[in-house]
MOPAC internal coordinates of N, CA, C and O (Angstrom, degrees):
PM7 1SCF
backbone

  N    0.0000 0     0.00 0     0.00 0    0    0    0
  C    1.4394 1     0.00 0     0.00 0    1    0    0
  C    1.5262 1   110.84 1     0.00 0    2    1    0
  O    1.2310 1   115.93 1   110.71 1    3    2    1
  N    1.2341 1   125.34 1   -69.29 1    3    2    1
  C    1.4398 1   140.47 1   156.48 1    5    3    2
  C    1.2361 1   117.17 1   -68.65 1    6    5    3
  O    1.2310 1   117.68 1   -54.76 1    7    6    5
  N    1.6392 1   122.03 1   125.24 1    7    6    5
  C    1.3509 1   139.05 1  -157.69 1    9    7    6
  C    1.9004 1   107.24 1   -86.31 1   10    9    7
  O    1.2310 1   112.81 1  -103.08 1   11   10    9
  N    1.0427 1   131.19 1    76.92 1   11   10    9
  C    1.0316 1   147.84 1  -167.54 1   13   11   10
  C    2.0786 1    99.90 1   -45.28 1   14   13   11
  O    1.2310 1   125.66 1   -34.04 1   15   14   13
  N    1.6594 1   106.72 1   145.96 1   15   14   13
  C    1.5870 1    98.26 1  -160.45 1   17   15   14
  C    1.7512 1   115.13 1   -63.71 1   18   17   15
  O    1.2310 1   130.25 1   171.66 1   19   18   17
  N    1.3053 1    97.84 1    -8.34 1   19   18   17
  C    1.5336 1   100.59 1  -168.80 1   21   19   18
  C    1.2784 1   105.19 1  -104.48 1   22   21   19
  O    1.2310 1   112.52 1  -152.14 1   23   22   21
  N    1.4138 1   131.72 1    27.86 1   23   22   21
  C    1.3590 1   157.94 1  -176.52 1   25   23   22
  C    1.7464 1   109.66 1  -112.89 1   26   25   23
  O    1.2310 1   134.35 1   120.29 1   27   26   25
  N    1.1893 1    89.84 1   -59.71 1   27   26   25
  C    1.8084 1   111.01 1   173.63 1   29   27   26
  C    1.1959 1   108.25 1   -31.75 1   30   29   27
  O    1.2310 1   121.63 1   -60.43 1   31   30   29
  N    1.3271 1   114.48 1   119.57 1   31   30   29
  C    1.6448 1   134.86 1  -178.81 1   33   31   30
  C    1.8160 1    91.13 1   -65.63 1   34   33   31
  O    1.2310 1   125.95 1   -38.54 1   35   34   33
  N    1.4676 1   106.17 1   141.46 1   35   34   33
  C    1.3672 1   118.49 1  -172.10 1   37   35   34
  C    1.7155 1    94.17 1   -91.64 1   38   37   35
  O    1.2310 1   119.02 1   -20.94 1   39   38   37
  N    1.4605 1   119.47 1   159.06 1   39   38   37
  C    1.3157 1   134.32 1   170.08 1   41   39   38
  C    1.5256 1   105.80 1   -95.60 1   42   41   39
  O    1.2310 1   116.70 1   -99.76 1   43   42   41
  N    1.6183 1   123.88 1    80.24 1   43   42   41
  C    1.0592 1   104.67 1   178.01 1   45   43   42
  C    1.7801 1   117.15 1  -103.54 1   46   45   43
  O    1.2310 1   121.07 1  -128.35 1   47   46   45
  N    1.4606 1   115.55 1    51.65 1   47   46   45
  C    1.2203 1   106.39 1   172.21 1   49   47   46
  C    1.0792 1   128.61 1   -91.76 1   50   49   47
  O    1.2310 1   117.45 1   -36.26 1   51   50   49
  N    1.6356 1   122.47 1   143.74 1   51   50   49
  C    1.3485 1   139.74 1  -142.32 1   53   51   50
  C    1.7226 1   100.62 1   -82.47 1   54   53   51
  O    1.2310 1   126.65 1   -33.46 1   55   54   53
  N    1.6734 1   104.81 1   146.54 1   55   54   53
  C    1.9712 1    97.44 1   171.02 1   57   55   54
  C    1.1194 1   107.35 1   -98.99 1   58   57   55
  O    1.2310 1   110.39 1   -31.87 1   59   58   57
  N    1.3264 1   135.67 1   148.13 1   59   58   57
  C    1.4487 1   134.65 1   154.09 1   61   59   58
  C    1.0067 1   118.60 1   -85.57 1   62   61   59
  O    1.2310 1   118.03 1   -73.04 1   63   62   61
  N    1.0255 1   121.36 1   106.96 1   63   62   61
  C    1.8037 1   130.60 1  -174.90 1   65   63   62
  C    2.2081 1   100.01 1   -92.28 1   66   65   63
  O    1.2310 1   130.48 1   -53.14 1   67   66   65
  N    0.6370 1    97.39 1   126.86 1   67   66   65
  C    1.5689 1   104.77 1   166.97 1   69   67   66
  C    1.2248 1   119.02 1  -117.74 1   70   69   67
  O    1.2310 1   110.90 1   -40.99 1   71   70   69
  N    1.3734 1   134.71 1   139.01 1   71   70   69
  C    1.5758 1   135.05 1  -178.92 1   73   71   70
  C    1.7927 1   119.09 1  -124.45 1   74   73   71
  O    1.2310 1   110.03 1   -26.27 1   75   74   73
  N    1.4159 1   136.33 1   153.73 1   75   74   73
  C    1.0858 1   121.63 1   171.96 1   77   75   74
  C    1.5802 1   102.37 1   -89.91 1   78   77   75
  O    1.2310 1   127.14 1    27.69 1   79   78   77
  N    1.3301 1   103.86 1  -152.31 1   79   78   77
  C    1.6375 1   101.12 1  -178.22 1   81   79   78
  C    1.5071 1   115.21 1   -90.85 1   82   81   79
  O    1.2310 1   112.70 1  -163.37 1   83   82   81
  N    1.1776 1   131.38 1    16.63 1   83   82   81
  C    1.2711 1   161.29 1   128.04 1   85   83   82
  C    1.2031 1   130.39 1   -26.92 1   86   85   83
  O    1.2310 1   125.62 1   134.84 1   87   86   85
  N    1.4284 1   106.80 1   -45.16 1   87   86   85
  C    1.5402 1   117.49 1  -147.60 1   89   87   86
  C    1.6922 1   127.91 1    64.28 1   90   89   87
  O    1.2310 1   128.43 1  -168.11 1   91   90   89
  N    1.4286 1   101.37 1    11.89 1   91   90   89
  C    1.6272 1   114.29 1   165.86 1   93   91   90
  C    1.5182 1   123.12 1   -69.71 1   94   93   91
  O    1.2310 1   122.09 1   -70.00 1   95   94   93
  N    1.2579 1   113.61 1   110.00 1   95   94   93
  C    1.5841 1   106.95 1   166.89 1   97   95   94
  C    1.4548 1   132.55 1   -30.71 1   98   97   95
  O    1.2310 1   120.48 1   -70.72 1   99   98   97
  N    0.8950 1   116.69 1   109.28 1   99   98   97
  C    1.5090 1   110.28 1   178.51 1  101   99   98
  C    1.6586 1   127.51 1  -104.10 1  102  101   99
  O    1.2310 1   137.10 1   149.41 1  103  102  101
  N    1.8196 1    84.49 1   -30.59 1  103  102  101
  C    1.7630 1    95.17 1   166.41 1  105  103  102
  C    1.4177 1   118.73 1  -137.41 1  106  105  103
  O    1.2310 1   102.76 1    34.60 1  107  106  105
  N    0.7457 1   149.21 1  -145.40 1  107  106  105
  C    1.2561 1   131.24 1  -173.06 1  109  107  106
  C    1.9729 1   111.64 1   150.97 1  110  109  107
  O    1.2310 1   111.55 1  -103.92 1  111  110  109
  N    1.2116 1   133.52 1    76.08 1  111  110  109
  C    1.5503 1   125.86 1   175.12 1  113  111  110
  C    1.6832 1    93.96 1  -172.03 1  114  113  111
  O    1.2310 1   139.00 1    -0.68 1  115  114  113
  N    1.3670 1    80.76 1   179.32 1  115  114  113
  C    1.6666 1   104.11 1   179.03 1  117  115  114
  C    1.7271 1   100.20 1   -45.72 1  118  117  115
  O    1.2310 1   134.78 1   -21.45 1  119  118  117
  N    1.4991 1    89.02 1   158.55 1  119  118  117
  C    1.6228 1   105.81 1  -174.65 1  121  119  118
  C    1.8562 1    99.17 1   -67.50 1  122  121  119
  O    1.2310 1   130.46 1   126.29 1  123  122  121
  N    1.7721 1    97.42 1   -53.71 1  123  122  121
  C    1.6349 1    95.38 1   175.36 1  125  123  122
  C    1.2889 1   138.44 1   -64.48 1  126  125  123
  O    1.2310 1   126.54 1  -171.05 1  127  126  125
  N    1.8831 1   105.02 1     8.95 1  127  126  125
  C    1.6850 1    99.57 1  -177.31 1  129  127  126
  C    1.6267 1    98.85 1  -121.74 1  130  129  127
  O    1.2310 1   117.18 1  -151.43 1  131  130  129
  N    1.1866 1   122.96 1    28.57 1  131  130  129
  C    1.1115 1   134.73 1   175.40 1  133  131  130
  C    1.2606 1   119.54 1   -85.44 1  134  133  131
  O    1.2310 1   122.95 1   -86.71 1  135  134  133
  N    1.6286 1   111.94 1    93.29 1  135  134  133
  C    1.7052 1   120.58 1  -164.12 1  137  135  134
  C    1.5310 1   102.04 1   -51.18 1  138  137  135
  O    1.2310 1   116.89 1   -61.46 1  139  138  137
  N    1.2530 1   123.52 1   118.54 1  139  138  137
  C    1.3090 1   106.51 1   135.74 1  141  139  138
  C    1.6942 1   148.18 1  -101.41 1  142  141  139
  O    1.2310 1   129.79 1    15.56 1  143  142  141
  N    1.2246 1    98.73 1  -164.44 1  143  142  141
  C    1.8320 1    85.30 1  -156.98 1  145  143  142
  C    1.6150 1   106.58 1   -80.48 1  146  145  143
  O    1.2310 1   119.61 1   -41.21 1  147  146  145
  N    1.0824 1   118.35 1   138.79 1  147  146  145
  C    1.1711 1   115.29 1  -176.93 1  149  147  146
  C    1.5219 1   128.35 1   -66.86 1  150  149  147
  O    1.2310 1   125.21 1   156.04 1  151  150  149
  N    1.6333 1   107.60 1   -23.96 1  151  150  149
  C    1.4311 1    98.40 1   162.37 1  153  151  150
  C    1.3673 1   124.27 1   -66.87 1  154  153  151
  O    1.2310 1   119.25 1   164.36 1  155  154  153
  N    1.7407 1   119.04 1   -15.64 1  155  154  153
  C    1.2621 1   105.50 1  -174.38 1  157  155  154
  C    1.5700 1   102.90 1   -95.86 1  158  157  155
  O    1.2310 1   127.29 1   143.76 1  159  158  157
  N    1.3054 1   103.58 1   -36.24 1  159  158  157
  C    1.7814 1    97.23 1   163.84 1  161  159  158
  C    2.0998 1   115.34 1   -42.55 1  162  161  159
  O    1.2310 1   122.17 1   122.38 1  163  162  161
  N    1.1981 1   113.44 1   -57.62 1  163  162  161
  C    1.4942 1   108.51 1   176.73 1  165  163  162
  C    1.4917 1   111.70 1   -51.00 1  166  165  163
  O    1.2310 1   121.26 1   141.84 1  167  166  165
  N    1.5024 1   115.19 1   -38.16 1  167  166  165
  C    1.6734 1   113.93 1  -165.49 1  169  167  166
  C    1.4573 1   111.64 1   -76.58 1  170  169  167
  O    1.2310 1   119.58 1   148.18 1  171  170  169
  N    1.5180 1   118.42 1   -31.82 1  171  170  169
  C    1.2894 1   125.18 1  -178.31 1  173  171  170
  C    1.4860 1   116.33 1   -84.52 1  174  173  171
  O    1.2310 1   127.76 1   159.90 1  175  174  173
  N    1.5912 1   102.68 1   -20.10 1  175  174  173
  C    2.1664 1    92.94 1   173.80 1  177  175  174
  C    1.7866 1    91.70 1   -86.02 1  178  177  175
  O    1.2310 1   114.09 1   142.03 1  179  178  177
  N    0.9452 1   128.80 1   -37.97 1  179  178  177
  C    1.4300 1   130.27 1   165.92 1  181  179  178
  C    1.8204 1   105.11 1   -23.10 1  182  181  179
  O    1.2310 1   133.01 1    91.35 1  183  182  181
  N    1.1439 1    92.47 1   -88.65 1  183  182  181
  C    1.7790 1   110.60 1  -171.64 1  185  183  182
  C    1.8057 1    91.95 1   -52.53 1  186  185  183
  O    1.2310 1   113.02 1   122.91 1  187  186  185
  N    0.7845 1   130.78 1   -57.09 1  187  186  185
  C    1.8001 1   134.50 1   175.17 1  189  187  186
  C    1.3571 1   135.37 1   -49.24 1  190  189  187
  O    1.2310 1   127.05 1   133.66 1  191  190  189
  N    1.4629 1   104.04 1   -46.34 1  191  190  189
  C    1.0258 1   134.90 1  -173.99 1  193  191  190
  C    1.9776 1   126.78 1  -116.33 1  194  193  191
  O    1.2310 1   129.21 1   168.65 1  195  194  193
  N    1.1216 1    99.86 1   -11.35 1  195  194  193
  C    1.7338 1   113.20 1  -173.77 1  197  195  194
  C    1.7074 1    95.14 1    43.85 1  198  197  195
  O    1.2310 1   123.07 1  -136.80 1  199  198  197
  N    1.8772 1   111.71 1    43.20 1  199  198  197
  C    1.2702 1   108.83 1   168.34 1  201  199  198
  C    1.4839 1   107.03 1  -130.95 1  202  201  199
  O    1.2310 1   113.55 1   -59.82 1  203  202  201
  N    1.2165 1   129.80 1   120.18 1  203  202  201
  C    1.4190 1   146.77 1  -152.21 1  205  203  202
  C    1.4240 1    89.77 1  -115.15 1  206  205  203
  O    1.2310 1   100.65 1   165.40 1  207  206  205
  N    1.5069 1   152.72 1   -14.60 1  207  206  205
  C    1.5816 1   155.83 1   127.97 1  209  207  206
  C    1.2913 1   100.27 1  -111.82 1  210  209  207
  O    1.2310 1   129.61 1   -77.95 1  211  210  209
  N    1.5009 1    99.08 1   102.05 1  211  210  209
  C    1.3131 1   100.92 1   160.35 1  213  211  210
  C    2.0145 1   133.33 1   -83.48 1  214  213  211
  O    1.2310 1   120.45 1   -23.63 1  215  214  213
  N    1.3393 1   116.75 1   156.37 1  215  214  213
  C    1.6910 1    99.44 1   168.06 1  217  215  214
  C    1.1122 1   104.86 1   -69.99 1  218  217  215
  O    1.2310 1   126.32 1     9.69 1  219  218  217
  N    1.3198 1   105.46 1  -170.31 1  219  218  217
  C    2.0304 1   135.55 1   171.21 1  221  219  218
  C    1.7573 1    90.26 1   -41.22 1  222  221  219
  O    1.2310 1   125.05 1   126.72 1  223  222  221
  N    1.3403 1   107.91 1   -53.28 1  223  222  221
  C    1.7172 1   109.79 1  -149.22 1  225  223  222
  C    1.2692 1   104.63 1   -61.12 1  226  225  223
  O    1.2310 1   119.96 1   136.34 1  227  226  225
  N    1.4810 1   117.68 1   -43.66 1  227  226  225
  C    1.1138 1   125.65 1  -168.22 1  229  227  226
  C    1.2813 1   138.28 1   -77.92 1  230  229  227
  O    1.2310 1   131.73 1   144.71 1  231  230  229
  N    1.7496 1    94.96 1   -35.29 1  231  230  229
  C    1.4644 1   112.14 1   162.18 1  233  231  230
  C    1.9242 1   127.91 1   -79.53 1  234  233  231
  O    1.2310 1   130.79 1   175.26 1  235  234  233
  N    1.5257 1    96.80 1    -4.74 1  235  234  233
  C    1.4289 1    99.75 1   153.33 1  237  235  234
  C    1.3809 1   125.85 1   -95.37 1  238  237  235
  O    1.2310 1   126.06 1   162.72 1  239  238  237
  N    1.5170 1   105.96 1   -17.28 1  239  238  237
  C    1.3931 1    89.77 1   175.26 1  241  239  238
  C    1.9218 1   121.14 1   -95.60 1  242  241  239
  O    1.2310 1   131.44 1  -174.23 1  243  242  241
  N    1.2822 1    95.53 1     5.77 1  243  242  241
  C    1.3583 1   103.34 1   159.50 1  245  243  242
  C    1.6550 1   123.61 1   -95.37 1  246  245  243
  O    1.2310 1   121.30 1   161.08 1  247  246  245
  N    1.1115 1   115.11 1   -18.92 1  247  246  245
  C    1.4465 1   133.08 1   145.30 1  249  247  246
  C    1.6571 1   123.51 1   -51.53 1  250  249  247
  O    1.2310 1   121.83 1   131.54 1  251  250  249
  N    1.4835 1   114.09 1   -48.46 1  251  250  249
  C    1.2407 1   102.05 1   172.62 1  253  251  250
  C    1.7624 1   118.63 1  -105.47 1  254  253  251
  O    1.2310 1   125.28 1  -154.10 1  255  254  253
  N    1.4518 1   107.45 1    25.90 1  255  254  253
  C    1.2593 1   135.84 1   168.68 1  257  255  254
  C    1.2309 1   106.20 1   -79.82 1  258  257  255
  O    1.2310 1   122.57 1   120.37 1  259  258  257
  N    1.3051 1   112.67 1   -59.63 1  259  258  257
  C    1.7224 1   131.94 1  -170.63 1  261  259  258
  C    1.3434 1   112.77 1   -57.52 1  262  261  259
  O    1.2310 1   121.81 1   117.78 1  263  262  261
  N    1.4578 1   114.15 1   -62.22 1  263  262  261
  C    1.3968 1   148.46 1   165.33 1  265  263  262
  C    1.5982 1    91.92 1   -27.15 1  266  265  263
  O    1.2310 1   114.69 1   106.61 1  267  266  265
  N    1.6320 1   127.67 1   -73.39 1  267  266  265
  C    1.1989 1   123.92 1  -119.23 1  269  267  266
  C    2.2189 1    77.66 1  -111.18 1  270  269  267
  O    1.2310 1   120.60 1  -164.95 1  271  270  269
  N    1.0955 1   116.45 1    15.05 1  271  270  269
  C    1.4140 1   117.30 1   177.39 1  273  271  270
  C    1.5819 1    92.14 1  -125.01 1  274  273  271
  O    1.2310 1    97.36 1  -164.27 1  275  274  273
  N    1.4631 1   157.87 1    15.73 1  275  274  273
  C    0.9511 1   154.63 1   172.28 1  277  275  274
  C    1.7779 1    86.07 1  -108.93 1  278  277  275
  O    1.2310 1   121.74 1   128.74 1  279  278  277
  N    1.3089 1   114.28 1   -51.26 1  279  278  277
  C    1.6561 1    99.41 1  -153.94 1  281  279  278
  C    1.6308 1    96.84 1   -84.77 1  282  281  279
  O    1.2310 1   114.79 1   173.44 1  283  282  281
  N    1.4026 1   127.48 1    -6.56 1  283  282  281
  C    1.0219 1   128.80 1   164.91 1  285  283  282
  C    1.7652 1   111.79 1   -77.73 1  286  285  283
  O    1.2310 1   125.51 1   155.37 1  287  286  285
  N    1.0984 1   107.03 1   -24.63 1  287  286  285
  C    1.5990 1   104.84 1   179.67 1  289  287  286
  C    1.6565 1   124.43 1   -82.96 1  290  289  287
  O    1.2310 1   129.14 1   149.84 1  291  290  289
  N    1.3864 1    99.99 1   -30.16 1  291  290  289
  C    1.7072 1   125.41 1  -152.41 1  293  291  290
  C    1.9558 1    80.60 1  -101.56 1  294  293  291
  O    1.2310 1   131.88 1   -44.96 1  295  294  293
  N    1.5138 1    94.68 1   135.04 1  295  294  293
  C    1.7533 1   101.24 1   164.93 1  297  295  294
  C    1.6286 1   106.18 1   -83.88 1  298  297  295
  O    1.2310 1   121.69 1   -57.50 1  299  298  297
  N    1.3542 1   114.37 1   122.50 1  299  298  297
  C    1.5057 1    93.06 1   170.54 1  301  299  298
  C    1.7903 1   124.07 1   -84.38 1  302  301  299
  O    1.2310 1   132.67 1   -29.97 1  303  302  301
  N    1.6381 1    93.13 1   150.03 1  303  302  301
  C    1.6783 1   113.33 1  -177.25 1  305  303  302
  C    1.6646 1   104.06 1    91.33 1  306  305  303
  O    1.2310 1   115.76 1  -154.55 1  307  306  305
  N    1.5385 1   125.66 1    25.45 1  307  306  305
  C    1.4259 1   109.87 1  -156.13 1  309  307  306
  C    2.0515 1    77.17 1  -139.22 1  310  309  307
  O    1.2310 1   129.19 1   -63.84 1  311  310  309
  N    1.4323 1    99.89 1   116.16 1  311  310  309
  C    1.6670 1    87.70 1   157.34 1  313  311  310
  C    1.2465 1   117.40 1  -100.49 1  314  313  311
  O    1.2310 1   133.66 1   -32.28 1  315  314  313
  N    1.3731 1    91.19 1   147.72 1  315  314  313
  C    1.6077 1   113.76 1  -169.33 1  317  315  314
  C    1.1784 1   104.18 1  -126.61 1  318  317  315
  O    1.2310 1   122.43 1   -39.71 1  319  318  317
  N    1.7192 1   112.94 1   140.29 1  319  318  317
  C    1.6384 1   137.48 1   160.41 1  321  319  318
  C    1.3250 1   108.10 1   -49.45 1  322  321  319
  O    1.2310 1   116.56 1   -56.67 1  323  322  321
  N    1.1451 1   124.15 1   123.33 1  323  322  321
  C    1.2577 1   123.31 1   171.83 1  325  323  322
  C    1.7922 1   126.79 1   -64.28 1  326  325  323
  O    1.2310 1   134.40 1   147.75 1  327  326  325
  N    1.4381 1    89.76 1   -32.25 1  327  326  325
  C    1.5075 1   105.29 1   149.44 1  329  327  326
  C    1.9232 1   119.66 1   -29.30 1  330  329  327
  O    1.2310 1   132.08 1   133.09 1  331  330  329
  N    1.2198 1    94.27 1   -46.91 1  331  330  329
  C    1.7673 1    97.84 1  -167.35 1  333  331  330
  C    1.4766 1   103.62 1  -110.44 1  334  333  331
  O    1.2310 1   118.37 1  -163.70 1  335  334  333
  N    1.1120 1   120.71 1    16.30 1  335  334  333
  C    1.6233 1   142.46 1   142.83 1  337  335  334
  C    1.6005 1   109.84 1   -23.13 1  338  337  335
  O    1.2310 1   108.26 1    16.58 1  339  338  337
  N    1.5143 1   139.54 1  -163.42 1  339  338  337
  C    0.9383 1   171.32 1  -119.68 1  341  339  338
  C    1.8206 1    91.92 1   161.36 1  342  341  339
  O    1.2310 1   121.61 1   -49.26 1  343  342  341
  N    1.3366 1   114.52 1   130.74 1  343  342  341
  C    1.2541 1   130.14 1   174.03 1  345  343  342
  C    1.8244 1   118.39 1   -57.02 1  346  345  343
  O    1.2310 1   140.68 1   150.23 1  347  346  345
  N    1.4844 1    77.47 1   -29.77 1  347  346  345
  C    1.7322 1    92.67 1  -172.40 1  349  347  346
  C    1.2711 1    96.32 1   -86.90 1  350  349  347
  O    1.2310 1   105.95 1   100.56 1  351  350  349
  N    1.8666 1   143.68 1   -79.44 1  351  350  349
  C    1.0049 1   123.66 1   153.44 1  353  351  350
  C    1.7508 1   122.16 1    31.63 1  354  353  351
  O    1.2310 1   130.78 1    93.24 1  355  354  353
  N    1.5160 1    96.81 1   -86.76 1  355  354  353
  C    1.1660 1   123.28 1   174.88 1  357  355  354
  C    1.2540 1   112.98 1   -23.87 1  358  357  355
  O    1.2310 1   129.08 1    97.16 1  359  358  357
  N    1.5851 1   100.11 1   -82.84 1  359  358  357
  C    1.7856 1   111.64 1  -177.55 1  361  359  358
  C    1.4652 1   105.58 1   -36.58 1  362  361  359
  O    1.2310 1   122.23 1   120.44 1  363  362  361
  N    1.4157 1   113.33 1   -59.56 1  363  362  361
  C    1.7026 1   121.07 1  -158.08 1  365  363  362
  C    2.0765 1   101.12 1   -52.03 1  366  365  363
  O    1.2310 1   126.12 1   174.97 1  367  366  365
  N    1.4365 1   105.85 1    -5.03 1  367  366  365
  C    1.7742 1   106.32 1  -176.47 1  369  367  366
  C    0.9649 1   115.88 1  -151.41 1  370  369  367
  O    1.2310 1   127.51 1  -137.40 1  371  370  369
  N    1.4814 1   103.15 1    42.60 1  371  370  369
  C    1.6679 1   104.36 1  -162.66 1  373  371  370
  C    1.9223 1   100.66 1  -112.20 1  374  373  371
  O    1.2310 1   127.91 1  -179.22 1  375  374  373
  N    1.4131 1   102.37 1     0.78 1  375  374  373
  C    1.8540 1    98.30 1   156.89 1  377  375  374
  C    1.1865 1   129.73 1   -84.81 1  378  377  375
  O    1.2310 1   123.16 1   173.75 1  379  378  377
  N    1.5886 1   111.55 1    -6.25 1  379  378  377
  C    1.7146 1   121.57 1   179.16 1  381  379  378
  C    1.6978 1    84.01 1  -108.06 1  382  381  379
  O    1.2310 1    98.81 1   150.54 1  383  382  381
  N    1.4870 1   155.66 1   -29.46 1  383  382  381
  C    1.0588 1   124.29 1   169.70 1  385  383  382
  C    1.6298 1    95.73 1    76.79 1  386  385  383
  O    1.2310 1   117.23 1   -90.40 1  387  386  385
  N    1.5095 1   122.88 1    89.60 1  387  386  385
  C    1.3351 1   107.38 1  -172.21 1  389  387  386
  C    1.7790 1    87.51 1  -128.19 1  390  389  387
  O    1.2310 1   127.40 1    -6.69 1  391  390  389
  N    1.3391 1   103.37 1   173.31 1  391  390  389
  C    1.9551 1   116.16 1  -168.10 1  393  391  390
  C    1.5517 1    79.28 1  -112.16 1  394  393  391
  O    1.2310 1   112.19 1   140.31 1  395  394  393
  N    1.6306 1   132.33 1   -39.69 1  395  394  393
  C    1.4721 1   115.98 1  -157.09 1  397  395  394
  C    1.8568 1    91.33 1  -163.70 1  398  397  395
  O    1.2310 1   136.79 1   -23.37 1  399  398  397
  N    1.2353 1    85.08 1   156.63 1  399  398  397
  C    1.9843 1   103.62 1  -162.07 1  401  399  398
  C    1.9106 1    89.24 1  -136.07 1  402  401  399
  O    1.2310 1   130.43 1   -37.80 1  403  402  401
  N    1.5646 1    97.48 1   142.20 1  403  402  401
  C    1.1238 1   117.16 1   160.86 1  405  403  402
  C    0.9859 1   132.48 1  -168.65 1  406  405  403
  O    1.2310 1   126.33 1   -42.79 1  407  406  405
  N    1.5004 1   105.44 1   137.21 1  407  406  405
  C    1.5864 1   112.75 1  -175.62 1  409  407  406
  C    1.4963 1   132.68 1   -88.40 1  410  409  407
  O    1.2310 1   112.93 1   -93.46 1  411  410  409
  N    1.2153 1   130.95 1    86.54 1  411  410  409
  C    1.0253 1   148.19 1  -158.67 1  413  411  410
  C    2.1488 1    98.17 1   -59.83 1  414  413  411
  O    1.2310 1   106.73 1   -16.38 1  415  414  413
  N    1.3357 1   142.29 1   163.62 1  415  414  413
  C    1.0565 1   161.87 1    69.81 1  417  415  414
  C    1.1597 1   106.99 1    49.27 1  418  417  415
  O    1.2310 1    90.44 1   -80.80 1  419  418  417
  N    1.0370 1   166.72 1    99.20 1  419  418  417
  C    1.5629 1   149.61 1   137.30 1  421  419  418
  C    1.9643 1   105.05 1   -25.33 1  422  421  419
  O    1.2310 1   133.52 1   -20.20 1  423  422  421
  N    1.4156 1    91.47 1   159.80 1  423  422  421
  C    1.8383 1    94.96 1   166.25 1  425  423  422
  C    1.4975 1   119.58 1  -137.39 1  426  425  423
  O    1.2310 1   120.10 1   180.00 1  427  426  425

């Protein structure tokens, strides 16, 4: 009846840590609250969707499209040059302008 604690679905969503060429934090949260840019949000329900304004539906599911092709791309716990990125990558963080990206572990 009652979901005992070692039952409890774990929170394993990933952080995106972003750095300048520093090694200064620049971003720092969950993989899913990671604004992205809205031109690439419009271009990708476009190419997805043959929707150039997308609704709510659409623009989340290109949101958790994006999301779920970054954590598929990125090794997690490993920082990486953005240099040796994926071009696209790139775009999806290219208003913070980062030197190195990393994908942290969920907790």
């Amino acid at each position: 009846m009652f979901s005992s604690p070692k039952n409890k679905p774990q929170n394993n969503t990933p952080i995106l840590c972003l750095y300048d060429e520093n090694m200064q934090e620049i971003f720092r949260d969950k993989l899913h609250a990671f604004p992205l840019p809205e031109a690439v949000v419009l271009a990708y329900s476009e190419e997805l969707f043959g929707d150039p304004e997308p609704c709510e539906i659409h623009r989340r599911a290109v949101q958790v499209r994006i999301y779920g092709e970054i954590a598929e791309l990125l090794p997690q716990d490993v920082i990486i040059r953005t240099a040796e990125l994926p071009d696209r990558i790139c775009l999806y963080c290219r208003e913070y302008q980062p030197a190195f990206v990393r994908l942290e572990s969920g907790s």
